[in-house]
N, C-alpha and C positions, 0 to 999 in steps of 0.2 A: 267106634274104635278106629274108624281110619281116618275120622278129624282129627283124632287124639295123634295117630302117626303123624300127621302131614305135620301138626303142629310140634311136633319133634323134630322132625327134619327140618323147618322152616328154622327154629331157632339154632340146629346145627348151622344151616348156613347164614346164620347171623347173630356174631357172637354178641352185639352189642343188646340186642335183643334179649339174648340165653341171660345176661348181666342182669336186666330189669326184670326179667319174672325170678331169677332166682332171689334177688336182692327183694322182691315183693313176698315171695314167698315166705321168707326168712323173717321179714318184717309181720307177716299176719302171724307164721307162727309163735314168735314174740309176744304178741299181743294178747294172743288167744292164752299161751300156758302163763306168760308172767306179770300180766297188766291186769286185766280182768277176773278181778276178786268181790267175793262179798264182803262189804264191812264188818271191820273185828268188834265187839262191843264189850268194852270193861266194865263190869255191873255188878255189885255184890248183888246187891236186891232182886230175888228171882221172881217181883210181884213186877217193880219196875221194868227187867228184861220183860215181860210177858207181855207187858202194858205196850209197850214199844213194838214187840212184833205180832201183836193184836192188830194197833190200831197206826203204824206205819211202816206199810209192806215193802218200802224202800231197803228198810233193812234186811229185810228177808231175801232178796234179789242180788244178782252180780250187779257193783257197776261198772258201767261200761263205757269210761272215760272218750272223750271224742278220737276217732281211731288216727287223723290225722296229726294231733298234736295234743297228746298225751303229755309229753313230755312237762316237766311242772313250772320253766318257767314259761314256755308257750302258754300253758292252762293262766297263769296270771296273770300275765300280757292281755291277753285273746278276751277275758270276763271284762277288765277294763278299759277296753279301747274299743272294740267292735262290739261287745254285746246289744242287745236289743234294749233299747229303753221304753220301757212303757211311758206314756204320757197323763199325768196329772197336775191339776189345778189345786194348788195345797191353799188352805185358810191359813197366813201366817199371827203367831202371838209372839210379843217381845214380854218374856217374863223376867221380872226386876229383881234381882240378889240382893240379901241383905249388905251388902259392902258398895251398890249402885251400878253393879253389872247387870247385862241385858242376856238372855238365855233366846235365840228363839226359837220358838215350835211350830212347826207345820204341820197341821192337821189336815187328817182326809176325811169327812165325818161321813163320807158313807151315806148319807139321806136317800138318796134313792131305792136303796136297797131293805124292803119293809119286811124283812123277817123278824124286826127287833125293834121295840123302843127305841127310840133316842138314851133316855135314861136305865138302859140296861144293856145297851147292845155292846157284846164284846171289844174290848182297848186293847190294841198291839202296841206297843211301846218302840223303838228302832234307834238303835246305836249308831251310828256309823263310824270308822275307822282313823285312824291317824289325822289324817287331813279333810276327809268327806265328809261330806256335807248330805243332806235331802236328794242329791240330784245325782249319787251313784247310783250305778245300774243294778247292782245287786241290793241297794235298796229299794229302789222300784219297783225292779221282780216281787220285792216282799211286802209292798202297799199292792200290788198288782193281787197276789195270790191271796190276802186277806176281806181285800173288797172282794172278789170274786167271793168269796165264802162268806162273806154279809159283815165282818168287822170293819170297827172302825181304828183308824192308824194315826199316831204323831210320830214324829220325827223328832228326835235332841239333838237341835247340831249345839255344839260346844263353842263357846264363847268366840265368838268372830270369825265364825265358820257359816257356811250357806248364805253369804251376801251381808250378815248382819256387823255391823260398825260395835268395833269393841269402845267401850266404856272409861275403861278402869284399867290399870297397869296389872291384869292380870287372867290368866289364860287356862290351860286343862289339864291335866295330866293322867297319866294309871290309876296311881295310887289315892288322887282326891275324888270321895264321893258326896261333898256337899253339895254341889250342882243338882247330882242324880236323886239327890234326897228331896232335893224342892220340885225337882222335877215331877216326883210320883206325887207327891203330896200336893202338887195342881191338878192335875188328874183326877186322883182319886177325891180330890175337892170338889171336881167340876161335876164327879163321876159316879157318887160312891155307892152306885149300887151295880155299876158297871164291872163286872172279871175283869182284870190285867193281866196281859204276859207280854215278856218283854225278850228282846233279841239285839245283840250286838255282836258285829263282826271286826276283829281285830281288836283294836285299841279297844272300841266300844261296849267288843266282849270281856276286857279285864276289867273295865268301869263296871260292867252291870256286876260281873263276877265280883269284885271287890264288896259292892255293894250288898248282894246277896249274903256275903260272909261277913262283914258288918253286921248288919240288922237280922240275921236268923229269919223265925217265926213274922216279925214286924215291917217284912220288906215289902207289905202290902200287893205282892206280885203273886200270883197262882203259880206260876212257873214258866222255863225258858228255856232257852238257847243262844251258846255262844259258840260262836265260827272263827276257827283258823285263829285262835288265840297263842300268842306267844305266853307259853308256860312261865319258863325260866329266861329272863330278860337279858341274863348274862348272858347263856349260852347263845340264846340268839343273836345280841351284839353280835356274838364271835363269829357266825356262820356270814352276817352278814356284812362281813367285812373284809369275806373273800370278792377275788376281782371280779367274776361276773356279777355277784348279788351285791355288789359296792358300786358297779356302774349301773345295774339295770334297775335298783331299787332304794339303794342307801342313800347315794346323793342325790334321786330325782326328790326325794320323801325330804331330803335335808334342806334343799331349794324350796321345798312349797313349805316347811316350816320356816324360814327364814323370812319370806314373802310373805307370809301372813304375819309376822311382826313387825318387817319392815311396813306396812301396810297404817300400821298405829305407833310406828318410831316414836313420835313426839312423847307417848304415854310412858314408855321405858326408860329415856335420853336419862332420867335423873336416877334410876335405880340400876343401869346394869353400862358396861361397855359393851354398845350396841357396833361398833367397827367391828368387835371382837367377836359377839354372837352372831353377826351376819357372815363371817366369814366361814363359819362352820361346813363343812365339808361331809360330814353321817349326822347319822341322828344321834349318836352316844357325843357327841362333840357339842352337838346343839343344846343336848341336856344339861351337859355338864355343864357349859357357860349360861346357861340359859332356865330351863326347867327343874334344874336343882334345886339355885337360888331362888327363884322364884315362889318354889311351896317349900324355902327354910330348912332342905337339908342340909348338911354339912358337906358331902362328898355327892359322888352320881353314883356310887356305891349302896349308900344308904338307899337313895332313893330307889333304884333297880331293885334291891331285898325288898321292903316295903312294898313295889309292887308285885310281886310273883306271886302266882297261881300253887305253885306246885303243892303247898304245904298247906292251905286252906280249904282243901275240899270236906274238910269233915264239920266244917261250922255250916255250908251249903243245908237249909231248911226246907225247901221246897222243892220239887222235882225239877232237874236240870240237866239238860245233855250238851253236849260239850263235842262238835265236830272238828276234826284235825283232817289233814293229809299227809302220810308217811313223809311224801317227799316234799314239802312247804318248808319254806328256808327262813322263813322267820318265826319256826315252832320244829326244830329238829326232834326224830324220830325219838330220840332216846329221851327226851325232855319232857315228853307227854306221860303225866304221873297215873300208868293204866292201875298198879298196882296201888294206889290208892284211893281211884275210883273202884274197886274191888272190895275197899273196905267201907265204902260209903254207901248209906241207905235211899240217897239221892238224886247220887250224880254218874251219868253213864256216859262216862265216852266213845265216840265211835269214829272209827279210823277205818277212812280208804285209802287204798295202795298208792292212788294219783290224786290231783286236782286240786295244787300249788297252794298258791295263798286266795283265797277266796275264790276259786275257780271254780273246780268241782264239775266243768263241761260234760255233757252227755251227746252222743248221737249225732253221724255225718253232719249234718247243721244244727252247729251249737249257739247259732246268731239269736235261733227262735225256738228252739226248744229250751224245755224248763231245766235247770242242773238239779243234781242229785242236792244240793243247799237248796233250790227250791221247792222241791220235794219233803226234804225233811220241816222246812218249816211251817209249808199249810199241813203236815197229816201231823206233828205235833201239836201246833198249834190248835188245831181242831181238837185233839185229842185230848187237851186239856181244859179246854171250854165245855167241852161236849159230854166228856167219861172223865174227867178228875177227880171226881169222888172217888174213883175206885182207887184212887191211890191214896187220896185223903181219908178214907173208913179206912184202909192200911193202918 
């Protein structure tokens, strides 16, 4: 009690002092009443709900976003600049499209780890986002978290992405999943008595999404997860082309698509105005002169409907969860179609309060600790190699 006095008086006579605990105090309590939530879970399916807070207690738990920078685009920033990258030696394949594009895949075959045949040991499949490649850190975290667990992992970077020399005057988009189709279908060739589940965040999560809803039953995957996917492509343009998320992400993202074409100029010189597509300033600007034409739509309109999430989760076949963050600016809150994940046998989404676009940070140091995305994807992932039956005798 008479610490507690002195330390009253002390701050009386120093008001700049009185400033910083009150301003702290304010701040934890902030934190505590309106940051730190349990994820909300939109699930018709209550074998699905069960399945999920059986076998990944993530959900069941607050999370607890990193207390120094919660904030969402810190959380985005902070995953891709500073995170911890694990270190792997990937087997790279350059796989050949029928039109004479190159696909390549990096594989982690996991050999060391003898819980499993070669010829049956669990395949993680991995998306990566707009412009990544093998070598983001939240793909690593998830070669990281599935070798730990004795799977084996590839990588699909998209045509002239992760180091590999594009081919052919032609590149990737949302809405095409003939890539993703050859892709499984090497796999499951190399593999076929091997489980698949596959995972993509962002971009990578509307290709696999796409795909899934495509192929139903036939998409030769047990089941997934897709991270920080932009639902409704419109809406997102639109948020992303206020001024902060237009300097801090729109034109950094519209520069490395520009660079990765300018990279194979020569290929395009005769099918597009390359002055014009280089000069692109967002990514809706890059589409429109650029990835429209390219996969034969008419408008960038067409193309943005063709790709969106929001109306196809009832063709989703296989068990699929679907992670957002309330406040992720390029998947606004209202955008995330909960209520028809509610009518789907499927596909459960789950939504935390923080943790931007592919963030998800947890815990005074979020350099080396695992985030709540890598959480969710070994106890799912597991969950589905492991106990999937119980969803499939469903």
């Amino acid at each position: 009690m008479t610490v507690f006095c002195e330390a009253v008086e002390y701050c009386k006579r120093s008001p700049s002092v009185s400033i910083l605990v009150g301003f702290g105090a304010t701040y934890a309590a902030y934190y505590i009443l309106y940051v730190v939530r349990k994820p909300f879970i939109a699930c018709r399916d209550d074998r699905l709900r069960k399945f999920l807070q059986r076998y990944c207690p993530a959900v069941n738990s607050k999370f607890w976003p990193t207390f120094w920078c919660f904030e969402s685009r810190a959380q985005t920033v902070l995953r891709a600049l500073w995170k911890k990258r694990p270190k792997f030696t990937y087997q790279h394949e350059m796989l050949t499209t029928p039109d004479g594009g190159e696909i390549k895949l990096d594989w982690f075959h996991n050999e060391e780890n003898s819980r499993w045949e070669a010829n049956v040991r669990p395949t993680v499949l991995l998306l990566p986002g707009l412009t990544g490649s093998s070598g983001e850190s939240y793909i690593l975290s998830a070669v990281h978290e599935a070798t730990t667990a004795g799977y084996r992992t590839v990588v699909f970077n998209n045509r002239g992405m992760g180091g590999a020399t594009l081919k052919t005057p032609r590149t990737y988009c949302a809405s095409n999943t003939e890539d993703m189709s050859l892709v499984v279908q090497r796999i499951k060739g190399q593999f076929p008595e091997a489980p698949l589940f596959a995972a993509g965040f962002s971009l990578g999560g509307m290709i696999l999404f796409n795909y899934l809803a495509k192929t139903g039953k036939e998409c030769g995957i047990l089941g997934g997860m897709v991270a920080s996917v932009p639902w409704d492509v419109f809406e997102s343009s639109k948020v992303l082309e206020q001024p902060i998320n237009r300097f801090l992400y729109n034109q950094p993202l519209a520069r490395n698509l520009c660079a990765a074409v300018r990279r194979n100029i020569e290929l395009f010189e005769q099918h597009f105005d390359m002055d014009h597509v280089l000069q692109s300033a967002t990514i809706r600007e890059f589409d429109e002169r650029f990835t429209t034409k390219m996969f034969g739509y008419q408008t960038c309109d067409d193309y943005y409907k063709e790709s969106n999430l929001h109306y196809k989760i009832h063709h989703i076949e296989v068990p699929l969860i679907c992670i957002n963050a309330a406040d992720d600016a390029f998947s606004p809150y209202h955008t995330i179609p909960l209520k028809d994940a509610d009518d789907s046998h499927n596909v459960a989404i789950i939504v935390t309060s923080h943790g931007g676009h592919i963030g998800f940070l947890e815990g005074l140091n979020p350099f080396t600790n695992p985030t709540f995305l890598d959480k969710m994807f070994r106890q799912f992932s597991r969950a589905i190699f492991e106990n999937g039956q119980e969803l499939q005798s469903s």
